[in-house]
N, C-alpha and C positions, 0 to 999 in steps of 0.2 A: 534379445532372448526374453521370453516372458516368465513371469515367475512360476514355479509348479505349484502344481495346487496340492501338494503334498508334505510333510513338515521334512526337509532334507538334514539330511545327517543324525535323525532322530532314530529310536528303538523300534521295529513293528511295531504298533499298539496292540494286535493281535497276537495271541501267543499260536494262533493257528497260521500265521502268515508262515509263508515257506520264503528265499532267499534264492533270487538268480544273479550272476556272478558271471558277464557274459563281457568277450574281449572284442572291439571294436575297433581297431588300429587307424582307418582313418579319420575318425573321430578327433581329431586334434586341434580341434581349435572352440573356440565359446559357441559362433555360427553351427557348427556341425552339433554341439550337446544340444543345443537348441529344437535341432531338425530332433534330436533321440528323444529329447524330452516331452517336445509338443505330440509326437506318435504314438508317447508313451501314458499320456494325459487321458487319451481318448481309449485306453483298454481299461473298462470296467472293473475295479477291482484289486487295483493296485493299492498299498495303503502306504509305499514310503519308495521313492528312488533317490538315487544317485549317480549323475553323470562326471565321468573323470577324464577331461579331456588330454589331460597332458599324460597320461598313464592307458589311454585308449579302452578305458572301462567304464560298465554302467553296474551298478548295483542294483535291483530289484527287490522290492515286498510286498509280495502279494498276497491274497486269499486265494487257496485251491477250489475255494467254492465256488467262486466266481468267476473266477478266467483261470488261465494255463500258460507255462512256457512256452509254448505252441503262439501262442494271441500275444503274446510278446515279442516272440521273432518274429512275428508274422509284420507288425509294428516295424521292427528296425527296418527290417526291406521293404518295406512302404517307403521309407525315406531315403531309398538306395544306398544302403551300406553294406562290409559283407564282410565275410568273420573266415577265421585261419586258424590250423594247426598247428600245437605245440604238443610235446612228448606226453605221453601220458593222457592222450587225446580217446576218448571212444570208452572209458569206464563205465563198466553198468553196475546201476545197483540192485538189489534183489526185484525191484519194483518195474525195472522195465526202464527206467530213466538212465542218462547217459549223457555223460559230459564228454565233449567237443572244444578242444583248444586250439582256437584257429588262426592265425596270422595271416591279416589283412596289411601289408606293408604299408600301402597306399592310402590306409584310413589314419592320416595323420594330423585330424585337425579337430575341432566340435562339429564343423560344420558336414563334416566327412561322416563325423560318427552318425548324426542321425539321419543322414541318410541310409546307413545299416542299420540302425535299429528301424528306421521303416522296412527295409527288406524285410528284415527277420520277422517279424510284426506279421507279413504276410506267408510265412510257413505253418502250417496246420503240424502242428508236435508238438512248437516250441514250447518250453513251459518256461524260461525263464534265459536271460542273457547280461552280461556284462561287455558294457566297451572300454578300451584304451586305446585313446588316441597317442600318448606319446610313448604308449610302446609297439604300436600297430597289433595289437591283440584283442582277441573276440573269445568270449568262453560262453558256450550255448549249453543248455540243458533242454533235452527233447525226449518225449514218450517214445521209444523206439516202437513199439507197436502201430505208432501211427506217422510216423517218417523216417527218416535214413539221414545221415549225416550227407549221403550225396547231393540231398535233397535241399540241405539248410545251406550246402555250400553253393548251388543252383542260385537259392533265395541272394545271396550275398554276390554273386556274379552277374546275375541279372539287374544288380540295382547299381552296378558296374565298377564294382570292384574285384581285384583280384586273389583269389586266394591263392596261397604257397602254404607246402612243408603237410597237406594234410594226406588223410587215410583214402577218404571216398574222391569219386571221380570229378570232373568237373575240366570246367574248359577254362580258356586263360580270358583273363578281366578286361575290358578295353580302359578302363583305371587303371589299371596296373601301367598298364603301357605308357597313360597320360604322365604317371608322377615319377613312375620309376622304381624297382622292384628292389629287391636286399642286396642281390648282386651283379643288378644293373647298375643303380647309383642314379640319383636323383637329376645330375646333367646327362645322362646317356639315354636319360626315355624318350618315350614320344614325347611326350608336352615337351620338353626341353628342344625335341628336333623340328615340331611345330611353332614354336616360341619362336626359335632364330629365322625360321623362313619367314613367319610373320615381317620380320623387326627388319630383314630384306628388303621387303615389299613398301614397307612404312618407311626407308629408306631412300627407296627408288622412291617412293612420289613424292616424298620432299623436295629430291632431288628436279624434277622435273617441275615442281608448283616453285620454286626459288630460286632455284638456275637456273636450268634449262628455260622457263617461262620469261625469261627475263632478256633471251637474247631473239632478237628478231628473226634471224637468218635457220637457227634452230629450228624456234617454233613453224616456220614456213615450212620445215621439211617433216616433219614432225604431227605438225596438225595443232588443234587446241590441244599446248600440254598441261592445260588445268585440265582439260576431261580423261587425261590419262592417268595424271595424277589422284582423281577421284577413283580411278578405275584399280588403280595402285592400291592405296587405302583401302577399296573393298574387300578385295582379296588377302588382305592385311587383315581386314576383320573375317573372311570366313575363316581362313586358317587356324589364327588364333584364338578365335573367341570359340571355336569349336565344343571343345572342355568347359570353357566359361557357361556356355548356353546349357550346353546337355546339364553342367548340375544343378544352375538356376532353376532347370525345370523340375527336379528333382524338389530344389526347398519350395519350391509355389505347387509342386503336391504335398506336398507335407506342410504348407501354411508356414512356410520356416521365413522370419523378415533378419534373411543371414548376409554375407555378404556378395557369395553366388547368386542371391536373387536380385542383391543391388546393382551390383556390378551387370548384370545381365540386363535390365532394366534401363542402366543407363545407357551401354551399349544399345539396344535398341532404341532408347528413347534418341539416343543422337542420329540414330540412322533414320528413326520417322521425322524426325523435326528438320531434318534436312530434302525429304521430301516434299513436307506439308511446307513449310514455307521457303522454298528454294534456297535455304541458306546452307553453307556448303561444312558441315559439320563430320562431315569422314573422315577429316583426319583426327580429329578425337574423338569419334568410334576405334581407328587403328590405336588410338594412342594408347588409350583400356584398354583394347584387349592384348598388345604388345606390351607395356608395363604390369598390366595383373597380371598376366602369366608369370613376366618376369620376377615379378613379386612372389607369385605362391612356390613359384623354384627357391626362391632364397629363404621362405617360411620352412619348407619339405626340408632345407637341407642347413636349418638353423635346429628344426625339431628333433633331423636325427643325431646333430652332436647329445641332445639329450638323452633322445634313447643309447645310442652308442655309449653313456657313462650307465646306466643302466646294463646294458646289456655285456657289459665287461663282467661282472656279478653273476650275470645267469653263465657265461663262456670258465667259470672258474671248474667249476663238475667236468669230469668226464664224462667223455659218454659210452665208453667201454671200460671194463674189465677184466682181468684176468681170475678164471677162478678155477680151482683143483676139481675134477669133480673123473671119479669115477677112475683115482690114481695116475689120471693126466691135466695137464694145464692147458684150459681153451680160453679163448679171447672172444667174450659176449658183451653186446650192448648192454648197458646197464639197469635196465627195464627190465633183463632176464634174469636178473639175479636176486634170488630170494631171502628171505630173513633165514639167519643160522647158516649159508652158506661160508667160506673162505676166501674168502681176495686176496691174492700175493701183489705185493704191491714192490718194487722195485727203486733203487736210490734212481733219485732225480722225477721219478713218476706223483702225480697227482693222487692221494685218496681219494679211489673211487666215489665209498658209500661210508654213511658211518657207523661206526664198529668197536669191536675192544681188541688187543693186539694178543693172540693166543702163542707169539712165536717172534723172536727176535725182536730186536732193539734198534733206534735211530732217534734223532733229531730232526722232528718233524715242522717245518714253517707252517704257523699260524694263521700269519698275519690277516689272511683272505674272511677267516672267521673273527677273531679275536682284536686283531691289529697289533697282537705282539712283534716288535722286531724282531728277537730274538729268539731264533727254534728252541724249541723244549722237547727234552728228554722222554721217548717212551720206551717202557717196556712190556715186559706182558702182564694184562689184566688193567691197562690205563686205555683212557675212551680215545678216541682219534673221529675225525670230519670229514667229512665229504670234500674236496675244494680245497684242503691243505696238501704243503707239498712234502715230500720223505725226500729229505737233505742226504741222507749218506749210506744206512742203513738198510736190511732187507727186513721186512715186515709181512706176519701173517693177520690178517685182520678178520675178524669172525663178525659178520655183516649184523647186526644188531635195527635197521629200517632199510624200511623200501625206497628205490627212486621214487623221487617226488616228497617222499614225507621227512628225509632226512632235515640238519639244520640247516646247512645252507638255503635247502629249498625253500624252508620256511620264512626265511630272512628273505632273499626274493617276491615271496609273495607281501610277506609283511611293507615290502618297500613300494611293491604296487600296490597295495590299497590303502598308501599314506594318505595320499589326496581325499581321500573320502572321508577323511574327518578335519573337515575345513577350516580355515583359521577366521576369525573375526574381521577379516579387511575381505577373504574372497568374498564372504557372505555378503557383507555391504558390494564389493563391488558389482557380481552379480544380482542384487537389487537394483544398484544405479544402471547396471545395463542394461534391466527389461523396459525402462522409460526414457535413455538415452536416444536411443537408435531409433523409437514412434518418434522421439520429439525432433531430430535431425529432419528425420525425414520432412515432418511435417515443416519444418524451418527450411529446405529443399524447394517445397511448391511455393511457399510464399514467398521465398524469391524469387522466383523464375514467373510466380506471375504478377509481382510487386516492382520486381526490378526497373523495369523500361517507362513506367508512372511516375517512380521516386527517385531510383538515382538517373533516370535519363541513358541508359542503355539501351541498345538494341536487343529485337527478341533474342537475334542468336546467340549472342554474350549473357541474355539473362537464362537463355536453358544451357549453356556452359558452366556458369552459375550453380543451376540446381544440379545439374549431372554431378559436378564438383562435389557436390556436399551431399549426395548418395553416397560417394566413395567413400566418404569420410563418418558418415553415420554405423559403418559397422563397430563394433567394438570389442573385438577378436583382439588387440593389443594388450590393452589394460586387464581383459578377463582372462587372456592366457597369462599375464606378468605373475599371478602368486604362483597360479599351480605348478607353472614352469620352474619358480623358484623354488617351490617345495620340494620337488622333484629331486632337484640339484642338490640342495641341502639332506635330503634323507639320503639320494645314495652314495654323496662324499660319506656322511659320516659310518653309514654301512662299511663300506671301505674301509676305515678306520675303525671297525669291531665296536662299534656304536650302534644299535636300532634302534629308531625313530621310530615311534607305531603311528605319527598320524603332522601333519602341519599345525592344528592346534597345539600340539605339546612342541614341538619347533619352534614357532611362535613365544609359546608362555613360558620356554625355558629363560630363554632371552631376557626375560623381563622379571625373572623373580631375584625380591630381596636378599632374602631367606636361605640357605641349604643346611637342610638338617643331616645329620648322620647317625646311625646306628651305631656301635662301638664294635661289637665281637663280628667278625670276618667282615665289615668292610674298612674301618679305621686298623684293626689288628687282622690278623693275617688268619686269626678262628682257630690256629691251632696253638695250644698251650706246649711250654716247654719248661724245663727245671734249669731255673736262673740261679739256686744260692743252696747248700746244704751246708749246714753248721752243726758242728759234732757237737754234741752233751758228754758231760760224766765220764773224760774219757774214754769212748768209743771215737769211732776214724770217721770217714765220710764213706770208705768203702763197707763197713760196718753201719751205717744210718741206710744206705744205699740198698745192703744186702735182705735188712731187714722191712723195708718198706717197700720192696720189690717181692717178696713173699705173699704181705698184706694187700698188696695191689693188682696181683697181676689178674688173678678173679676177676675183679672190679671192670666193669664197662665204662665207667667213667672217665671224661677225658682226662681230667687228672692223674689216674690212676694208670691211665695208658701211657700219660707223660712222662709218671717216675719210672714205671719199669722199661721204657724207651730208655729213659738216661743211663739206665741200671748196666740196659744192654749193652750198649756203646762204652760204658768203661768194663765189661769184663768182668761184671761183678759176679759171683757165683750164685748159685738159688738155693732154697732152703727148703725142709718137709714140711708141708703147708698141710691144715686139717681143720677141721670146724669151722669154716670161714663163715662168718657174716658181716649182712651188712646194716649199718645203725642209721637210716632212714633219717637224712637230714645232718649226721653229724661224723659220718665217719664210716672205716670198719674192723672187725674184729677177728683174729686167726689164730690158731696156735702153730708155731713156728716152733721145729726140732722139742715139742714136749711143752713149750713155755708159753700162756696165751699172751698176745701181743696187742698193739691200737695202734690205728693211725688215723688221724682227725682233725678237727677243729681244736682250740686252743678249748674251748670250751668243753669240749668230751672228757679234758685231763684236769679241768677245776670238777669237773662231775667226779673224777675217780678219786679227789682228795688231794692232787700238788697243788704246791702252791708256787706260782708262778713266774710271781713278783723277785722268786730270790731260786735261782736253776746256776747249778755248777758248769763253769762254762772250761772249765781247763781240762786236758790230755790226758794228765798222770796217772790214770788207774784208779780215781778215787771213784767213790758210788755215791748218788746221792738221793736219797730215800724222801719218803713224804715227812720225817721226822727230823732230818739231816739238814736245819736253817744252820746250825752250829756250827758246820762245815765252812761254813760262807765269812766265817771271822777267819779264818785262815788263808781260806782261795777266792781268787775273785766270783763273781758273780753276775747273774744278767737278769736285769727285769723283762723275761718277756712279755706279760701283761702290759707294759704301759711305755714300754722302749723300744724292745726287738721288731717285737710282731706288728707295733701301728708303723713302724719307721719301716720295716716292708713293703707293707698295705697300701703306704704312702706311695711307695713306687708303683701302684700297679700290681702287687704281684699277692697270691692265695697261699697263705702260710698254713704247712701240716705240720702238726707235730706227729712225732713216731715214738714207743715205749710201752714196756710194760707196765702191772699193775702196780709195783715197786719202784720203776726207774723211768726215768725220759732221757732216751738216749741219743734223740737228734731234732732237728726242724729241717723241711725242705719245703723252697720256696718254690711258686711256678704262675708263670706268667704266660701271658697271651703276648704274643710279639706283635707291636706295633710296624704295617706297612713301610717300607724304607719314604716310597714315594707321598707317604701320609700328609706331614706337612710341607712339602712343598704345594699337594695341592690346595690345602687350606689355603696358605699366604698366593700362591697364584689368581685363586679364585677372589681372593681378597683386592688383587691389584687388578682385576678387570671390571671391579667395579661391585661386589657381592657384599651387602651391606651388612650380614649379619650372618656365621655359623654357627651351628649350635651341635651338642651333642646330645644322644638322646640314648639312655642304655639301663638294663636292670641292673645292674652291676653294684657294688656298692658301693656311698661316699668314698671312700679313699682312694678304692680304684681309679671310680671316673675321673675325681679331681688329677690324677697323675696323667693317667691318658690325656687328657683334655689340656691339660699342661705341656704333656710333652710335644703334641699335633700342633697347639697354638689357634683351637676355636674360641670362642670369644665367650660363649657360655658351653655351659654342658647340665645335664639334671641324671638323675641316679636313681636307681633302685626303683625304676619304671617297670608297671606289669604293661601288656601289649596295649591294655585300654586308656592306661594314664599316656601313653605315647601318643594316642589318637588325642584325646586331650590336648597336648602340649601343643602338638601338631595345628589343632585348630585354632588354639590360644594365638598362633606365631600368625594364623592365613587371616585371621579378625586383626590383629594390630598392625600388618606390612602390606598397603597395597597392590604390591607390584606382583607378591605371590613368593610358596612355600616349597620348594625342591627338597623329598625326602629321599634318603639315598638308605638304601636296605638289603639285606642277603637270604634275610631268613624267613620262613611261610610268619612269625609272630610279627614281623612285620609288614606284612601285605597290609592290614587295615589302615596305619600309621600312611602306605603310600599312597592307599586309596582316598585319602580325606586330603590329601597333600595336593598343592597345585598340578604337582607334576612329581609322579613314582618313579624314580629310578632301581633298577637292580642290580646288582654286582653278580660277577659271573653266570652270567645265565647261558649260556653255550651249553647246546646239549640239554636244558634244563627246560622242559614244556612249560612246566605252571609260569615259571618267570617269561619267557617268553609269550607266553599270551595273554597275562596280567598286568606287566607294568606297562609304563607309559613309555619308556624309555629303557634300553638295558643294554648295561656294559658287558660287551660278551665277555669278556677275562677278567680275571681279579686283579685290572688295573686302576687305581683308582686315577693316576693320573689323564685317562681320558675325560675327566669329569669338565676340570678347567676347559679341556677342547671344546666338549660340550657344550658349555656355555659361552665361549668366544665363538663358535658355530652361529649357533642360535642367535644371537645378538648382532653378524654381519647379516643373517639370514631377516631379520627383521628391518636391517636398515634398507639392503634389497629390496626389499618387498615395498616397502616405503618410496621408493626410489621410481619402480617400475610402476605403479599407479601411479604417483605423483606428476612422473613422467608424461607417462603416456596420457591423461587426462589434460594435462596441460596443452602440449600438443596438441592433441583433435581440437578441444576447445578455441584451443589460436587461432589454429588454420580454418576451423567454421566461421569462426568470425571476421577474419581477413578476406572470406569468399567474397562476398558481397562487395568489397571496394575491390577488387580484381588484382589482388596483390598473391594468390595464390592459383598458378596454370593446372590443369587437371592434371598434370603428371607429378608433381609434388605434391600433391592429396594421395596420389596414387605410392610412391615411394617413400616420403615422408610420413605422411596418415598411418597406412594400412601397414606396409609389407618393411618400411624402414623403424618402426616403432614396433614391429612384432623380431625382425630380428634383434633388434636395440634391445628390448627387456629378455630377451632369449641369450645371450650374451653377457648380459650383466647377470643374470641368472650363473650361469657357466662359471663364474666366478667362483661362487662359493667353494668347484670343486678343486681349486688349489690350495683349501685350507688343510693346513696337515695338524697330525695332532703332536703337541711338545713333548720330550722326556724332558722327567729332571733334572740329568742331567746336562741336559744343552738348554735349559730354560733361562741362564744369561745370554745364553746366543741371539735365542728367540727374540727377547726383549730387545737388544742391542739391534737387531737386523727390522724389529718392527719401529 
């Protein structure tokens, strides 16, 4: 593959550049991005792509001034690829443009993809497309005023592939045939039925060239069975090489040096070199073209376990609902149901679409969004998902988005266009590939015309020789080992109510020192509650209760919602409330049954003249006034200034006082509750290796140090405004090289996540901004996926490590072993090519039996890892 001449994974430079977004499905392999990329090189005008071979997508930017989605498609199908429909196919927007979601099954490789994007390339409309090789998808945008979608699906079958699942017409693909359709299955196609007749043939003339040749009485009846046997072999190679040929021709129009052009190449060059110099080289023509085959069956049907864990994600949605309309209940596809409609949704049934629940109650499973194990409770006026399941209950759901835009969807698409923000190892490997596969090559001819001078071979051992080491010069292994990893890795952890937006944050989770945290809703649970009321001046608690429940209940503040919650749950009764206000920073003011009242800060009642330090703390009906220290020689007493209220603070918790202008007749405390799963995943994250947590909160001293205490991170800092967070943030990413994980709930932490190695979010389900903001985001307010998170990411890196490592080593061996004749072209062929692409496709796979721990089974975990 050559390098583009384009800056990849970079921003448009142009703020005029538009974004095509076009699904490619055979496209799956590095070979195949290669055909999209070089067709994509030669359209005027382009100012940023990206090819994503393991997700069957090409990203575009372009200038409209220049070229068009049109000169784009036109481009894919120049290089014989072809694009397929998915739901939500055919959208027009006011302008005349029109998106096209097409499923190409068969486009499952790079080298697949550009030959679609050459088709496409050559459609007059197209203005912009996207390939996915490893989810077999093409997403085209076309000027409907100047084509049809029947038209682009034409484009994409003519460059022979097959389109499924779409709107407009179109005839069946002879690709399709070759690989094997969604539900035909990869050994039930043609190439699979041409494969084995091949491997017949290559059979039979072994058979005859080493037995049969061998007995005299035989060959006598028989004839020469070596000419049978070459005759054997040919027919071995038209059969098989069939498919080989036709795409070869396809990358040598589109200048693509992939491995259908090598392969093809060799094939022939073995067939002329056994002509030109009588040397009898047909049985390894049969032998490439019965192994490649065999090879790219076992590539097709290692790529679709990947798409296959993928596409468990998009099979979560329905695709019908039930909805009332018109005082009956009809059963419509889901495309037909509009915003503000009703869904009945029944126990056992899937959440259509998502929605708020206007009617009845259930215990709805998550886990599909979230990865909660445990159903959660709804009722009416709580939000519900697309894709989650209703456990027992009947439920009315008031549709709140459209197919397509709901969350799941969004997570879907999020998870296909992970690939396109590349990790640091694809980016090298993808450089090493554009000079790799010239330099093979060119290491290819000069053995084969170096060979029979220097090591004393014959010609035909030295073009067995080079033939060998064309097989070997593709590098479709090593550049599908990350994508494919990435792949695996973002959509386990999807799975697990985890989004990944990209392989780079994959990658860099893995590797950071660092995890900072926010305090209020992601270490504490964000909601405040009344932990302590302690009567004054003989009054009760139900009397401190009744009266701070008056002063309160006004009050918008969370506080203020706290006590009168408590208030309400023990029964306390309410009082005539009037004049209320509120003291701006310090508290507030009402009069209560005739009597003005406060409730505040300890500091609003040294404003009104108590004095503090010395507060009646006994029952008996006594009073104790701002003049009444005298009282305090008889009954005990409480310093709340410099005992009570910091020996609270100290836990954590926001001391009110309550009382008139004469009396103080109570204190209540209230606290933010601390996550159950909090510190577990502190000390987990600590045991996997996480060198430093830190806590990061406005909150103040005494608070944070309790919280920060009781969680067990290593440091914490206080009384941060949003900008001192970014500070601190940068402070931790300048001193720890490995890198800075901020973990955050709320918009005043965005910037803190944006300066951070890697942004995570808490609860973002349902939640746009956090969804398309951070880097990373826990759909549920669990914090225990975090640990997962980072034991993910860190197997996800040694993979990746693993799978280059791997596979670079290999091809290297085996180029090098070529030349002493310790490697037969069919272990270039199985080994090289097609046994190191499922090897890393496999070892990829892996990742997706990482599950995520509770706390409480998290001795188990340890004990069983």
């Amino acid at each position: 593959m050559e390098p583009s001449d384009v800056d990849r994974g970079s921003d448009p430079p142009d703020e005029r550049a538009l974004t095509a977004r076009l699904s490619v499905p055979d496209m799956d392999c590095a070979s195949c991005a290669g055909k999209v990329e070089t067709a994509l090189r030669r359209v005027d005008g382009i100012t940023d792509l990206e090819t994503m071979p393991t997700t069957g997508r090409v990203v575009v930017h372009y200038d409209p001034e220049r070229t068009s989605e049109t000169a784009l498609v036109e481009a894919i199908e120049g290089a014989g690829y072809g694009v397929v429909d998915r739901p939500g196919a055919g959208a027009t927007g006011g302008d005349g443009r029109v998106e096209a979601r097409l499923t190409v099954p068969d486009m499952d490789c790079a080298t697949c993809a550009g030959k679609v994007e050459t088709g496409l390339d050559r459609v007059d409309g197209v203005t912009s497309y996207e390939t996915q090789p490893t989810t077999g998808r093409v997403v085209v945008h076309y000027d409907s005023d100047r084509t049809t979608e029947a038209a682009v699906v034409r484009g994409i079958e003519d460059a022979g592939y097959e389109v499924v699942g779409r709107d407009g017409p179109g005839g069946d693909g002879e690709h399709g045939d070759d690989h094997g359709s969604a539900s035909g299955g990869v050994w039930r196609s043609r190439r699979a039925l041409e494969t084995g007749v091949s491997a017949v043939f290559l059979a039979g003339g072994l058979l005859f060239e080493f037995a049969l040749g061998t007995n005299p009485q035989v060959g006598a009846v028989l004839g020469e069975s070596l000419f049978v046997a070459d005759v054997l072999f040919l027919v071995a190679v038209v059969v098989g090489g069939r498919a080989i040929l036709r795409n070869g021709y396809y990358s040598a129009k589109g200048l693509n040096l992939d491995i259908d052009f090598l392969m093809s190449v060799a094939i022939l060059g073995a067939l002329a070199a056994s002509l030109a110099f009588g040397e009898g080289l047909y049985f390894e023509a049969a032998t490439l073209a019965v192994l490649f085959s065999f090879a790219e069956l076992l590539e097709r049907a290692s790529m679709d376990r990947a798409r296959d864990s993928l596409q468990e994600l998009v099979d979560l949605s329905p695709d019908e609902a039930t909805v009332r309309r018109e005082g009956e209940t009809v059963t419509v596809p889901v495309e037909e149901v509009s915003v503000g409609e009703v869904v009945l949704v029944r126990p056992g049934e899937k959440v259509p679409m998502d929605g708020e629940v206007v009617d009845g109650e259930s215990a709805v499973n998550q886990a599909p969004i979230t990865g909660e194990s445990v159903p959660v409770d709804k009722t009416v006026g709580d939000e519900v998902f697309a894709g989650t399941i209703n456990e027992a209950g009947y439920l009315e759901v008031q549709v709140t988005s459209a197919a397509g835009e709901d969350t799941l969807s969004r997570i879907v698409e999020m998870v296909e266009d992970a690939q396109a923000n590349q990790t640091e190892r694809e980016q090298f490997v993808e450089r090493f590939a554009a000079y790799y596969t010239p330099a093979v090559v060119a290491f290819a001819v000069l053995v084969t015309l170096g060979s029979p001078a220097v090591l004393g071979v014959t010609v035909s051992e030295a073009v067995v020789y080079g033939l060998t080491l064309l097989v070997l010069a593709c590098p479709c292994a090593f550049v599908i080992s990350t994508p494919v990893s990435v792949v695996s890795g973002v959509t386990s952890a999807a799975k697990n109510g985890v989004l990944v937006k990209g392989g780079s944050h994959l990658e860099a989770m893995g590797a950071v020192d660092v995890v900072a945290f926010d305090k209020t809703g992601t270490l504490t649970k964000g909601e405040l509650t009344v932990t302590d009321v302690v009567p004054l001046n003989g009054n009760t608690e139900a009397d401190v209760l009744r009266c701070a429940r008056g002063l309160e209940k006004r009050s918008e503040h969370p506080i203020g919602q706290a006590i009168v919650g408590r208030a309400e749950a023990r029964g306390v009764g309410d009082r005539s409330v009037s004049a209320f206000e509120s003291i701006t920073g310090k508290g507030v003011r009402a009069t209560l049954d005739g009597t003005p009242h406060y409730a505040g800060k300890p500091g609003l009642f040294e404003e009104l003249g108590f004095d503090l330090s010395h507060v009646h703390a006994t029952t008996d009906g006594g009073s104790v006034t701002r003049t009444s220290r005298q009282l305090c020689e008889r009954h005990g007493c409480l310093d709340l200034l410099s005992e009570t209220v910091p020996e609270l603070q100290s836990q954590g918790k926001t001391v009110v006082l309550v009382g008139t202008e004469d009396e103080l007749e109570g204190l209540v405390a209230v606290a933010d509750e601390v996550r159950p799963e909090a510190r577990w995943a502190v000390e987990r994250l600590r045991d996997l290796g996480v060198e430093r947590t830190v806590m990061l909160t406005g909150d103040n001293e005494r608070t944070a140090a309790a919280i920060a205490h009781e969680v067990g991170v290593d440091d914490y800092r206080a009384e941060l405004l949003p900008d001192d967070k970014v500070a601190a943030v940068e402070e931790l990413v300048a001193e720890y090289e490995g890198g800075v994980a901020m973990v955050g709930d709320g918009i005043n932490d965005a910037p803190a996540m944006a300066t951070a190695t890697v942004g995570i979010a808490m609860g973002a389900a349902g939640t746009d901004t956090a969804l398309e903001t951070a880097d990373v985001a826990l759909m549920g307010d669990d914090l225990s996926k975090l640990p997962y998170l980072y034991d993910l990411s860190g197997r996800a890196n040694g993979v990746i490590r693993q799978n280059v490592g791997a596979s670079l080593l290999v091809k290297a061996g085996l180029a090098l072993a070529v030349p002493f004749g310790y490697v037969p072209i069919w272990l270039a062929v199985l080994a090289g090519d097609a046994g190191m692409t499922v090897g890393v496709t496999g070892n990829a796979m892996r990742l997706s039996r990482v599950r995520a721990a509770a706390p409480e089974t998290a001795a188990e975990t340890e004990a069983g890892a």
